[in-house]
C-alpha positions in Angstrom: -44.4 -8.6 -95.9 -40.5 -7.4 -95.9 -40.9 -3.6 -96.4 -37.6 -2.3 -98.5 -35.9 1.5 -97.8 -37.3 4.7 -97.1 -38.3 7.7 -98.6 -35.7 11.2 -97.8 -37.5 13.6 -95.4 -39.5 15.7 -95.5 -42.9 14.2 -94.2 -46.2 14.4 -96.3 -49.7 14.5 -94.2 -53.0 14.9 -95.3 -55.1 18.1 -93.5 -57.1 16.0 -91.5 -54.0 14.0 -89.9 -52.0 17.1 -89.6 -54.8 19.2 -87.7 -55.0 15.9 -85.0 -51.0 16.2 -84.9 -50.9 19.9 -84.3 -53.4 20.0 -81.4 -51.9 17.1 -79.4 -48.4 18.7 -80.5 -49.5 22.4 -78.4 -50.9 20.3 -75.4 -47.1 18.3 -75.1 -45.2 21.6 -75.7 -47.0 22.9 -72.6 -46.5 19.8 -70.5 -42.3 20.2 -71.1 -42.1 23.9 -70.3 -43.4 22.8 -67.1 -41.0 20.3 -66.3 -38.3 22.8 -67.8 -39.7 25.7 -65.4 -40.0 22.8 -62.5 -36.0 21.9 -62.9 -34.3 24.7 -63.1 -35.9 25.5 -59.9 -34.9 22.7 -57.8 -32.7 22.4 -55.1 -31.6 19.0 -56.2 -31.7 19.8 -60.3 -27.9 18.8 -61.2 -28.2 15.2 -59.2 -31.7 14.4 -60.8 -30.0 15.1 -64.1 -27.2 12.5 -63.7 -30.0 10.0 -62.2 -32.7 10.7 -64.5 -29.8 10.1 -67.1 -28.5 6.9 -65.3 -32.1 5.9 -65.3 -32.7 6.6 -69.0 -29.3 4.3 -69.7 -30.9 1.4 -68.2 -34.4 1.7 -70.0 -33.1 2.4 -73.4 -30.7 -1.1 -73.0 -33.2 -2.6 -71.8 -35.8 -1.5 -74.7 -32.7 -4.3 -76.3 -33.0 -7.0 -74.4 -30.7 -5.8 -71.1 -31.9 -6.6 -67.7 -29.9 -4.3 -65.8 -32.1 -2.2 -63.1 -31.0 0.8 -62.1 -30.4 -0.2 -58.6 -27.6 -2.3 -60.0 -26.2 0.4 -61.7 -26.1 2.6 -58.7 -24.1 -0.1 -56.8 -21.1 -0.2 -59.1 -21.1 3.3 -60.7 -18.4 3.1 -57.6 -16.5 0.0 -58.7 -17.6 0.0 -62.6 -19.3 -2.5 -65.1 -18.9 -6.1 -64.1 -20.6 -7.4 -67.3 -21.4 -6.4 -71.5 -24.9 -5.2 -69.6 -23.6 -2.9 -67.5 -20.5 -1.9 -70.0 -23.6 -1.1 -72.5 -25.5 1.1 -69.8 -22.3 3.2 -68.3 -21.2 3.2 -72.0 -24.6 5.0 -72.9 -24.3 7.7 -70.0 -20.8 8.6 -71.1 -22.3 8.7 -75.1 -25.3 11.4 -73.2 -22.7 13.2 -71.5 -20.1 13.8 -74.2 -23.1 14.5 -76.5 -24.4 17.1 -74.2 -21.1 18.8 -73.6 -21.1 19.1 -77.6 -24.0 21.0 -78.0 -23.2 23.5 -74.7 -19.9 24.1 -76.9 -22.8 24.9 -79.7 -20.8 21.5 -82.0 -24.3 21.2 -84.1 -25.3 17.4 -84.9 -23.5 16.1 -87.8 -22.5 12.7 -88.9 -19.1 13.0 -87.1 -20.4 13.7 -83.8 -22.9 11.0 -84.3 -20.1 8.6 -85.2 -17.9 9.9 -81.9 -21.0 8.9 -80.2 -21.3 5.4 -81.7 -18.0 4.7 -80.7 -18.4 5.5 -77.4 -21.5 3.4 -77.0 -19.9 0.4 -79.0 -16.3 0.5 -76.6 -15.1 -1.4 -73.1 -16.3 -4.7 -74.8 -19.7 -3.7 -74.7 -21.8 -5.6 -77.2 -21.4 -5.1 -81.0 -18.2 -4.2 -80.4 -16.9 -6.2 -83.8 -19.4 -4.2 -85.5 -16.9 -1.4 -86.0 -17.6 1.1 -83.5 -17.9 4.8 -84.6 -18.1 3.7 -88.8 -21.0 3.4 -90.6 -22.1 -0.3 -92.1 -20.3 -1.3 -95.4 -22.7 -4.3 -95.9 -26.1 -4.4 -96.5 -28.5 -5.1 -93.0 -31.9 -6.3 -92.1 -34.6 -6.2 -88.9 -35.9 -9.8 -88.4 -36.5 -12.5 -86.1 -33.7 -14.2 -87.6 -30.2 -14.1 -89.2 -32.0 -15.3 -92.6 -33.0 -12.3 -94.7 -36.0 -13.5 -96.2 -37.7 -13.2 -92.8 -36.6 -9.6 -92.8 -40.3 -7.4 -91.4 -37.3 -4.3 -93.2 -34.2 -4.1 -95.2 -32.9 -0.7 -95.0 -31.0 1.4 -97.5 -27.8 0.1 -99.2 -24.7 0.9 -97.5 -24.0 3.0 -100.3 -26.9 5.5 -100.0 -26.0 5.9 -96.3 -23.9 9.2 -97.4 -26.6 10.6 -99.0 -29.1 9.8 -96.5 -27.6 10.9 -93.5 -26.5 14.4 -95.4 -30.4 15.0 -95.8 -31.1 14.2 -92.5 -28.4 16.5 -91.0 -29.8 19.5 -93.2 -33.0 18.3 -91.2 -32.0 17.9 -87.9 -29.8 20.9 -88.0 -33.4 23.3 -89.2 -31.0 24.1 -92.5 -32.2 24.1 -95.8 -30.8 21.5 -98.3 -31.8 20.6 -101.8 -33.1 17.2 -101.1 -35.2 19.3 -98.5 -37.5 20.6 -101.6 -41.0 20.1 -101.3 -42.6 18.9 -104.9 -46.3 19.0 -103.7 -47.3 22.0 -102.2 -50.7 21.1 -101.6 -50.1 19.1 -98.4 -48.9 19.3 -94.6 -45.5 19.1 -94.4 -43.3 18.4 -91.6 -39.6 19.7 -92.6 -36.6 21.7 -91.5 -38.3 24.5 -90.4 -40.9 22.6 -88.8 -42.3 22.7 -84.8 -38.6 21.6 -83.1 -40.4 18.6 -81.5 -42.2 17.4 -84.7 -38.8 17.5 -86.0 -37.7 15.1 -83.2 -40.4 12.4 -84.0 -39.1 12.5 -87.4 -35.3 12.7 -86.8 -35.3 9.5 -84.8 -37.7 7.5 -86.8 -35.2 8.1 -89.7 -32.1 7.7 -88.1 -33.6 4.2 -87.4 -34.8 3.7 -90.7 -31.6 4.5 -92.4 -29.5 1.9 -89.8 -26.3 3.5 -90.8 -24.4 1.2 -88.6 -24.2 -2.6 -87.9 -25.0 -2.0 -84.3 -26.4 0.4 -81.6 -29.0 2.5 -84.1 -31.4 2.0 -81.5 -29.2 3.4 -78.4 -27.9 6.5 -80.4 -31.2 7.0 -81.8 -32.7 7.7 -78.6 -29.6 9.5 -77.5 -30.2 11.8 -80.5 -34.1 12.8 -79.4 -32.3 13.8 -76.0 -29.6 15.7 -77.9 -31.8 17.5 -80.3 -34.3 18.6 -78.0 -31.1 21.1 -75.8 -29.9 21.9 -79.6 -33.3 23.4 -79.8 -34.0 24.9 -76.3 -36.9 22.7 -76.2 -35.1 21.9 -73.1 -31.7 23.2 -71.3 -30.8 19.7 -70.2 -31.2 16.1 -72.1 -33.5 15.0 -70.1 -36.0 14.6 -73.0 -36.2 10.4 -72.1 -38.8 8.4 -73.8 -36.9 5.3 -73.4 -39.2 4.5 -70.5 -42.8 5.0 -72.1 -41.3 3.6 -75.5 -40.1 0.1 -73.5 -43.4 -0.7 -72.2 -45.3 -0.5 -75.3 -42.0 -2.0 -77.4 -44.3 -3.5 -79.7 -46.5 -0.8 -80.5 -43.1 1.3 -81.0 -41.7 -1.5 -83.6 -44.8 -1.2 -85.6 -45.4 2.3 -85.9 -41.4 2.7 -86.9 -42.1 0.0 -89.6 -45.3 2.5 -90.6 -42.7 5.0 -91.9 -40.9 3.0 -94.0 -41.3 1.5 -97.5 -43.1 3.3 -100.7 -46.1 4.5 -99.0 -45.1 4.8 -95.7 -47.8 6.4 -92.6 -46.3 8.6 -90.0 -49.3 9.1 -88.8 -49.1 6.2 -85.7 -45.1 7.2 -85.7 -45.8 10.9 -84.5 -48.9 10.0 -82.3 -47.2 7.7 -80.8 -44.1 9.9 -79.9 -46.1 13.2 -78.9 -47.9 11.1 -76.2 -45.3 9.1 -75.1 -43.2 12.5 -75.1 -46.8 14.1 -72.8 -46.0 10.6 -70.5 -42.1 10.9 -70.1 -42.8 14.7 -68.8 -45.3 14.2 -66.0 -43.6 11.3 -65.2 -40.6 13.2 -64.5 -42.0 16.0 -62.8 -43.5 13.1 -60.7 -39.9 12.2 -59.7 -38.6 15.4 -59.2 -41.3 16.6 -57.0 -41.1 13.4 -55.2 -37.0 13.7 -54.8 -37.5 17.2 -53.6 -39.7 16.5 -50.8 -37.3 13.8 -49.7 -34.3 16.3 -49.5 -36.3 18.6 -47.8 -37.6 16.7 -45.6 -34.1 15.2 -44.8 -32.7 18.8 -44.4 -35.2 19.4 -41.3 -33.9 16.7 -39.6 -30.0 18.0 -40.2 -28.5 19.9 -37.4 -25.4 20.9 -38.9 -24.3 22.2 -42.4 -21.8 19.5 -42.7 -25.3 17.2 -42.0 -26.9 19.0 -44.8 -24.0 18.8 -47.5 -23.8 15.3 -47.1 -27.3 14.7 -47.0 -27.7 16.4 -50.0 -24.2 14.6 -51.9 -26.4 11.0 -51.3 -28.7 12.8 -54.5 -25.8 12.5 -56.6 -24.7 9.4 -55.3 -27.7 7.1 -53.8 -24.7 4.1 -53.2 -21.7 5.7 -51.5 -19.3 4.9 -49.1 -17.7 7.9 -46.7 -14.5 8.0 -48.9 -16.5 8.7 -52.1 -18.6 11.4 -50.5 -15.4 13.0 -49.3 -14.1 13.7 -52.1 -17.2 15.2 -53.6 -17.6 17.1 -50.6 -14.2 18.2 -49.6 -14.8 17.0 -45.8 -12.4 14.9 -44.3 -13.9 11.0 -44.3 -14.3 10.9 -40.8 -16.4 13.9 -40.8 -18.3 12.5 -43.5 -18.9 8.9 -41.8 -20.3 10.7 -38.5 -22.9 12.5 -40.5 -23.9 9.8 -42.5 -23.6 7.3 -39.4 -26.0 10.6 -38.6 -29.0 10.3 -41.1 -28.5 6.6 -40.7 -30.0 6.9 -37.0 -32.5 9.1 -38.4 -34.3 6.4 -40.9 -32.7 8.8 -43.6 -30.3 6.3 -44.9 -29.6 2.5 -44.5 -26.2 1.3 -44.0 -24.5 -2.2 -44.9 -23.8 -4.0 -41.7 -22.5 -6.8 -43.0 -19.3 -4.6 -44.3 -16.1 -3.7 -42.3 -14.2 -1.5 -44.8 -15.5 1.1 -47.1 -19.1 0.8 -46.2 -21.8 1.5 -48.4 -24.9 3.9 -47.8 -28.0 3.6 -49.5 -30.7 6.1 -50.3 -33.1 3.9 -51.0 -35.9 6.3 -50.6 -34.7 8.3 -53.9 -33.8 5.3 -55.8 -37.2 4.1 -55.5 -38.8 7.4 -56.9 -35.9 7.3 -60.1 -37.5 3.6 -60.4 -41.3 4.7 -60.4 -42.9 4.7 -63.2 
């Protein structure tokens, strides 16, 4: 069955869905002021940011049929994207970052930010590129196995409702009131602009999807957008809100319960459980990897004997795959100085080197790049 359009927020829920939603929804809130509380007080919180981010990149691409790892990503953040897979994944992290900077400079979430972000994802001859970068779709689209409509599983709205659309989702987003906003039944649950900031989420980004304003890349910005929303909220001070992990192994399930939301009568019900405890999954998964990380560093800062041993030591969590040219310029030590103490943590088991190399040498911490993998 093809389902056709969607309905403009806000959500309807019946009592006894909406009392189900609301427990689970007070057990994830606690679980990400933990992992809020746990980040701003590690040593290592600004380079598990840019990993965590770098990780988050590769998942949500690969939620879209990428197989970049994040190992691969590490070894030519140096040298840049050698393929449309990697272009897509560095392209992604630069959409998160300039997103992120945004909000800190308190730009709220509107349609022109969203389209700045789409044309950073869609640019460097990443793919979709034809499908006009940074402007919404002109034509109508479709979600199918095929390019023949009448297989469609969803048509979304006509290209031109998108205006209208997106207006009532920024209102939303942006915990504003709006006349489309109005609520005719007052009898039921209602999940709207003034609702619980991560309810709000779950809804956001099941609509943005639902709408498809552009040809390509709703998925990526989608996901970029529950990040994005989360700091514009203080649910978090960093976007590090990343489901892309817990959504890509149960893609399926994620498909479905987005298709749930749309058409006449459409169920959020599966869409919002599904969310909150893949949300509850993201955040101990990530306090996993931070309290992991942190007992690497300090366990590598015993074995350091000097503070040039330690600063460099310590630059190898912002850059996993380095050489001693790139760590001197993040460190400000001269490259020699840099080589002997990574040459250093290399005798100490701390750090593997490439023998194979004469000339700018690379270091790996392979240690932290297998807790950013975990899962």
């Amino acid at each position: 069955m093809t389902l056709n359009g969607i309905k403009k927020l806000p959500v309807t829920l019946d009592d006894k869905q909406a009392l189900r939603i609301y427990k689970r929804l007070a057990e994830v809130n606690k679980v990400l002021g933990k992992l809020d509380a746990v980040l701003e007080s590690s040593i290592i919180n600004t380079s598990i940011l840019s990993l965590l981010s770098y990780n988050e990149s590769v998942q949500s691409t690969r939620i879209e049929g990428t197989q970049v790892t994040f190992h691969e990503i590490m070894e030519n953040s140096r040298t840049g994207a050698k393929n449309w897979q990697q272009r897509e994944v560095f392209n992604y992290k630069r959409a998160i970052d300039y997103g992120f900077e945004q909000i800190q400079q308190e730009v709220p979430i509107t349609t022109r930010l969203l389209k700045s972000l789409h044309k950073l994802l869609m640019s460097d001859e990443a793919r979709g590129t034809t499908s006009n970068g940074g402007e919404f779709r002109k034509i109508q689209n479709f979600i199918g196995p095929d390019k023949n409509i009448e297989h469609a599983s969803y048509i979304p709205i006509g290209a031109h409702e998108i205006g209208d659309y997106m207006t009532n989702l920024e209102f939303f987003i942006n915990g504003s009131y709006h006349k489309s906003l109005e609520v005719k039944d007052e009898t039921q649950e209602v999940i709207s602009y003034d609702s619980d900031a991560l309810l709000r989420i779950a809804v956001a980004h099941a609509q943005f999807e639902s709408i498809h304003p552009f040809l390509d890349g709703n998925g990526r910005l989608g996901r970029i957008l529950i990040a994005l929303i989360a700091v514009q909220e203080n649910l978090l001070k960093h976007p590090i809100f990343f489901v892309s992990e817990e959504l890509e192994k149960e893609k399926i399930r994620y498909y479905n319960a987005l298709n749930a939301t749309r058409g006449e009568n459409p169920d959020w019900n599966p869409w919002l459980n599904l969310f909150l405890n893949a949300s509850e999954q993201m955040a101990l998964n990530i306090l996993k990897k931070i309290n992991k990380a942190e007992e690497h560093a300090r366990k590598g800062l015993e074995v350091c004997q000097t503070q040039t041993q330690r600063n460099v030591w310590l630059a190898t969590f912002s850059f996993p795959v380095a050489t001693a040219s790139q760590l001197s310029v993040y460190t400000g030590y001269h490259s020699a100085t840099v080589k002997k103490a990574l040459d250093y943590l290399v005798e100490k088991q701390l750090l593997d080197r490439d023998n194979s190399v004469r000339r700018n040498i690379p270091y790996y911490n392979y240690d932290l790049i297998r807790v950013i993998q975990s899962n």
